[in-house]
Kinemage of the C-alpha trace (Angstrom):
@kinemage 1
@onewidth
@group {chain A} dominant
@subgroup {mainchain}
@vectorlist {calphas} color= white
{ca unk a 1} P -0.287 33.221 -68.840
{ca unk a 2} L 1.992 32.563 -71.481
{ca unk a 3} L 0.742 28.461 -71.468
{ca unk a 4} L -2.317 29.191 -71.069
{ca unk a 5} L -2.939 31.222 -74.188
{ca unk a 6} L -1.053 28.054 -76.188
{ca unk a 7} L -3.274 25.602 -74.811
{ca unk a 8} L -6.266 27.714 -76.049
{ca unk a 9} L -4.725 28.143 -79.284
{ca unk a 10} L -3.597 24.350 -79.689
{ca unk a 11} L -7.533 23.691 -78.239
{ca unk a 12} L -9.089 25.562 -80.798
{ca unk a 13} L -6.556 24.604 -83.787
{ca unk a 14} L -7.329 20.938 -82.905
{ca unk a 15} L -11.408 21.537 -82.409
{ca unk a 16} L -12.197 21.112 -86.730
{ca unk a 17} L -10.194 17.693 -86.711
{ca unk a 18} L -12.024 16.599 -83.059
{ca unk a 19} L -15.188 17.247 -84.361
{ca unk a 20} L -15.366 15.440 -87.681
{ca unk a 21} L -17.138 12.525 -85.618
{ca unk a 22} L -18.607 14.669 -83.221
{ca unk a 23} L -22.204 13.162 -81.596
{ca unk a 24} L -23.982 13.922 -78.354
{ca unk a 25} L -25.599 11.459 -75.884
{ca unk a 26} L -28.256 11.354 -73.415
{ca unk a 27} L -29.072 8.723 -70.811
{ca unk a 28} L -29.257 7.562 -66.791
{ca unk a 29} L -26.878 6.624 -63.833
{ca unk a 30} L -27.589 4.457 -61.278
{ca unk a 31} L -24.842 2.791 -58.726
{ca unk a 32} L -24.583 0.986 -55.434
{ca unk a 33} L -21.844 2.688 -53.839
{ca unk a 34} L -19.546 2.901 -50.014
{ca unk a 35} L -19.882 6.269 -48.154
{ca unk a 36} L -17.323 7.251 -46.042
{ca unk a 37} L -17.203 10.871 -44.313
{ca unk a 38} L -12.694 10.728 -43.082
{ca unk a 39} L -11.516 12.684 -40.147
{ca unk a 40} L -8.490 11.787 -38.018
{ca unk a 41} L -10.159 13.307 -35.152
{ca unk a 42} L -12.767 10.564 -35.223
{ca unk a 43} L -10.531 8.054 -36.305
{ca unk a 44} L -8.428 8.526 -33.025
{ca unk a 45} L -11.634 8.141 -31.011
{ca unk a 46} L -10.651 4.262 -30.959
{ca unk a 47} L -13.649 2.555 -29.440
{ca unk a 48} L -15.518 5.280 -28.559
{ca unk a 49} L -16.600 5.959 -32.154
{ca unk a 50} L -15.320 3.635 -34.757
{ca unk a 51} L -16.717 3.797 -38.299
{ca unk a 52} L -19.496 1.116 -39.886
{ca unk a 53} L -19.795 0.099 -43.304
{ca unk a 54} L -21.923 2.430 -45.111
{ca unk a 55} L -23.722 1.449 -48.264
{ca unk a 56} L -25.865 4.166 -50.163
{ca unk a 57} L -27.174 5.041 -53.719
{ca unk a 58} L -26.652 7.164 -56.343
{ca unk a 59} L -28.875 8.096 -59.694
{ca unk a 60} L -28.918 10.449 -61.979
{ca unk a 61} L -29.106 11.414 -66.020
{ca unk a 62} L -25.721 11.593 -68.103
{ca unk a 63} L -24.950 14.231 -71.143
{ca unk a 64} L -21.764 13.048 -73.337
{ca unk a 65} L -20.208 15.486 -75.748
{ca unk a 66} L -18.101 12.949 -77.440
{ca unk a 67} L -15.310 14.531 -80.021
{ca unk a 68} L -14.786 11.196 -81.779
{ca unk a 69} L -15.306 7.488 -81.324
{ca unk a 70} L -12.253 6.789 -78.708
{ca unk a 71} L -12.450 10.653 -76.706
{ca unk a 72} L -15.587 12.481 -74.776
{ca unk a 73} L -16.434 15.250 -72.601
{ca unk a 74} L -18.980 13.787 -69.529
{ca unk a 75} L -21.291 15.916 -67.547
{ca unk a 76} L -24.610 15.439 -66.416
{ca unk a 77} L -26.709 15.288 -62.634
{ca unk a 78} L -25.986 12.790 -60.222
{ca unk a 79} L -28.110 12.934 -56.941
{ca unk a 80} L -26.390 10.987 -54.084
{ca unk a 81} L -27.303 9.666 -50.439
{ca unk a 82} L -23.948 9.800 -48.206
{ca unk a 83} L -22.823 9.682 -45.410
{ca unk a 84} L -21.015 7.763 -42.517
{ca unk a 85} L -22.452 4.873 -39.492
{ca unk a 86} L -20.726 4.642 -36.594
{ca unk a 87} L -20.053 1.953 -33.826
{ca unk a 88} L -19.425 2.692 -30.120
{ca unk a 89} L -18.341 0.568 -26.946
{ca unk a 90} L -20.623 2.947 -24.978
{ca unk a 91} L -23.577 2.546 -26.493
{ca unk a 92} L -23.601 -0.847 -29.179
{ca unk a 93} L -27.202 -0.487 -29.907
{ca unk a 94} L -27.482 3.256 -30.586
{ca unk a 95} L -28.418 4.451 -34.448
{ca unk a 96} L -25.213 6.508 -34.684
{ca unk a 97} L -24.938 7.907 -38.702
{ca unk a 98} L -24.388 11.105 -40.402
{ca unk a 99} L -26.635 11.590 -43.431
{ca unk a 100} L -25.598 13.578 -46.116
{ca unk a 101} L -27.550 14.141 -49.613
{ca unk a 102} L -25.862 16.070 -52.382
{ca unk a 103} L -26.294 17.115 -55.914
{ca unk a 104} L -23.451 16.445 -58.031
{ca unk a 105} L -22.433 18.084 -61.261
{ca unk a 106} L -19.284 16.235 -62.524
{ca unk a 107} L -17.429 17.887 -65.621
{ca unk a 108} L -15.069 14.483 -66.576
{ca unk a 109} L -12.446 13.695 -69.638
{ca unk a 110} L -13.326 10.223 -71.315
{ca unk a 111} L -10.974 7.928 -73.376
{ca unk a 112} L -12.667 4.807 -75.004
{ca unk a 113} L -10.032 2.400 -75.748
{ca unk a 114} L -11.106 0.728 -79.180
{ca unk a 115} L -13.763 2.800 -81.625
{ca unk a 116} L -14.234 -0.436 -83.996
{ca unk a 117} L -15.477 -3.018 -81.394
{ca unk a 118} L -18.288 -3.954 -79.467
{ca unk a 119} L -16.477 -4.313 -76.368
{ca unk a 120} L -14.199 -1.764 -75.027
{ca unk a 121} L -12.080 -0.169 -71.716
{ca unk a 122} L -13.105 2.911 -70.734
{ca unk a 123} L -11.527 5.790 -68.467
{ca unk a 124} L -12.777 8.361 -66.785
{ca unk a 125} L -11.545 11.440 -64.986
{ca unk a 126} L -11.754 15.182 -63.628
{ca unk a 127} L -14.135 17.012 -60.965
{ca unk a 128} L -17.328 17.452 -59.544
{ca unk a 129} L -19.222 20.271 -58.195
{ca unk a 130} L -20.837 19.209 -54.993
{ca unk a 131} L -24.361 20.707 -53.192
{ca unk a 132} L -25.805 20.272 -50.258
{ca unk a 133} L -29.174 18.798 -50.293
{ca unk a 134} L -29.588 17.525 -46.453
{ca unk a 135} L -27.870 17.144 -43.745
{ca unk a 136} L -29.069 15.043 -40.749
{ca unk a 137} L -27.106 13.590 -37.648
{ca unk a 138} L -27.715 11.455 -34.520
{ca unk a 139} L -24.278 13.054 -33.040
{ca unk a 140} L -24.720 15.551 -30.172
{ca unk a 141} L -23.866 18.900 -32.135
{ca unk a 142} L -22.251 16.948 -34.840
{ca unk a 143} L -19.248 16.820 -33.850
{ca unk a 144} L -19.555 14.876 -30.560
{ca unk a 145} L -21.002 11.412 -29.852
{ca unk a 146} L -24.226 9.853 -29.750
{ca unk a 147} L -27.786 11.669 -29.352
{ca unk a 148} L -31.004 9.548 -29.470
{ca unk a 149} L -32.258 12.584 -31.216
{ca unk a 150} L -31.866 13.008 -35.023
{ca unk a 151} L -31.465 17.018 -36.307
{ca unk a 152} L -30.760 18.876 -38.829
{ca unk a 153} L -27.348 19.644 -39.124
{ca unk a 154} L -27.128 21.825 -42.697
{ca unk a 155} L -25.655 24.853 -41.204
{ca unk a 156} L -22.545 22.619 -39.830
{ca unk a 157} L -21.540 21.444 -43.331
{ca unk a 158} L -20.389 23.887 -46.369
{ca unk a 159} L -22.869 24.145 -49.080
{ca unk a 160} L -20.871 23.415 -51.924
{ca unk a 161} L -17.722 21.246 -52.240
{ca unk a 162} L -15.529 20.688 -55.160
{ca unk a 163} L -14.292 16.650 -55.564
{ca unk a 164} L -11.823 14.782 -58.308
{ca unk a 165} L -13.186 12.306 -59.937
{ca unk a 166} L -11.539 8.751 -61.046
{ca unk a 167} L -13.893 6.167 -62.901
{ca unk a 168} L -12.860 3.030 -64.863
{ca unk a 169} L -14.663 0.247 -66.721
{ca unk a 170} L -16.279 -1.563 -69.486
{ca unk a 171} L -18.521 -0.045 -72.485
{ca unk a 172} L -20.459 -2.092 -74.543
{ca unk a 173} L -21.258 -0.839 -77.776
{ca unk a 174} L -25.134 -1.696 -79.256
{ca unk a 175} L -25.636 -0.135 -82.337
{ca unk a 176} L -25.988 3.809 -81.594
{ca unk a 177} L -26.363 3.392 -77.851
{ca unk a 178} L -23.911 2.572 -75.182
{ca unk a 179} L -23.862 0.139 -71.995
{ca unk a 180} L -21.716 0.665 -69.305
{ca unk a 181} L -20.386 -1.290 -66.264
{ca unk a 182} L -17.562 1.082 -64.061
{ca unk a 183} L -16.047 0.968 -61.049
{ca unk a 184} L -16.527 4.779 -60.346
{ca unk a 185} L -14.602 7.028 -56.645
{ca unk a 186} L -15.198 10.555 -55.559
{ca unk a 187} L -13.050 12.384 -53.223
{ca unk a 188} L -13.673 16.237 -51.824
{ca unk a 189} L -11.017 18.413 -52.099
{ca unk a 190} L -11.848 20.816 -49.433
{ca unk a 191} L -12.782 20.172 -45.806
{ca unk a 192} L -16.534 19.636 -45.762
{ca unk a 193} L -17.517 20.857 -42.146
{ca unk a 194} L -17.573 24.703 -41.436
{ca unk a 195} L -14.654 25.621 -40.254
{ca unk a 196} L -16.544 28.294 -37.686
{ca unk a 197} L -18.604 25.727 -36.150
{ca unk a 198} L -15.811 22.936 -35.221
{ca unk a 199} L -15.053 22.641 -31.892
{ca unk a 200} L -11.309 22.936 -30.256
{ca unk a 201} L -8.888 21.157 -32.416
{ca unk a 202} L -10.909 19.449 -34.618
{ca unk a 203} L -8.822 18.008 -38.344
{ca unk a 204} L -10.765 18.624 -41.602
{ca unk a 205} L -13.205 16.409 -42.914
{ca unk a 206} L -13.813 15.280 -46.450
{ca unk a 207} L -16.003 13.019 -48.254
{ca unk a 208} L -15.477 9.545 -50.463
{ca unk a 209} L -17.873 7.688 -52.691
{ca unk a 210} L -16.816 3.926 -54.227
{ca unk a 211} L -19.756 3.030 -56.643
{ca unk a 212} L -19.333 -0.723 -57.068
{ca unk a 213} L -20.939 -0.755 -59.728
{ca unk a 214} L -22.221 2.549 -61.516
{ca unk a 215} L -24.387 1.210 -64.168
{ca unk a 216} L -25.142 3.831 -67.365
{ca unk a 217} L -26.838 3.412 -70.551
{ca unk a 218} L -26.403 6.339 -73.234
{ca unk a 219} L -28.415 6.975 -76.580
{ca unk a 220} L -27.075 8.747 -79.440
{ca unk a 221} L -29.226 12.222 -79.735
């Protein structure tokens, strides 16, 4: 309790001097990005189910709170299409996938490495809320193997997930308004299937996102 009440006090001591250069910032996401949904259980299937490469997209708007020219505060809306493919021996020309469609509200910390130049690193990092949008599946009860029947599958995954955040790249500086190029990953933090609704001994499952690239482009409100 004790540290917590310092950090607010050091917080709000340090506010005035963060805000001298304060600014805001609007603008849009859009990314190309890997879904994977991990679980040992299916992992261990071995040829019976072995995962596909999954490419997806992401877009959404972007709302910067930035203290001064080198450190921000990111939030904003990202809508994302998820999900995993799979691949089995039994059945090579099935569509086997899990789709899953969520709204994302990430709250990141932002360091921009130099405020005088055009051209600078930048680093990205913290959580995301997570919320289930859809959920579809061509798995027999989700958590078995392939149906030729696609269903909805919402009440099988948990509404809401939390997810850390880890985003890296360039920003290019023209005039008031900002370009970026990042490399940006997702992970969930919590097992993402109901725990009720799994089947014998079935290992948590979580979600990743690698956005290769996320491309942003911010305006100075």
């Amino acid at each position: 309790m004790r540290t917590c009440l310092t950090f607010l006090f050091v917080f709000l001591a340090l506010t005035p001097f963060f805000a001298q250069e304060s600014s805001f910032y609007f603008g849009a996401n859009a990314a190309f990005q890997s879904s994977r949904i991990f679980c040992s259980t299916d992992s261990d299937a071995g040829g019976i189910l072995e995962y596909g490469f999954t490419p997806k997209a992401a877009a959404g708007i972007d709302l910067v709170y930035s203290f001064n020219p080198r450190i921000a505060v990111h939030s904003g809306f990202i809508y994302s299409l998820q999900g995993q493919s799979y691949k089995t021996a039994e059945n090579a020309n099935a569509q086997y996938k899990t789709e899953l469609n969520y709204f994302k509200i990430p709250v990141l910390l932002e360091w921009r490495s130099n405020a005088e130049k055009k051209y600078a690193f930048l680093l990205q990092g913290g959580f995301q809320l997570s919320l289930l949008n859809k959920a579809e599946s061509s798995r027999d009860r989700v958590f078995y193997y392939y149906s030729p029947e696609v269903r909805d599958v919402n009440e099988y995954y948990n509404s809401t997930n939390v997810d850390v955040v880890l985003a890296t790249g360039l920003d290019v500086r023209v005039r008031s308004s900002h370009l970026r190029v990042l490399i940006r990953a997702d992970l969930s933090l919590n097992d993402i299937e109901v725990t009720d609704k799994k089947q014998g001994l079935r290992a948590p499952a979580g979600n990743m996102t690698l956005a290769i690239p996320q491309l942003s482009y911010l305006i100075k409100l």
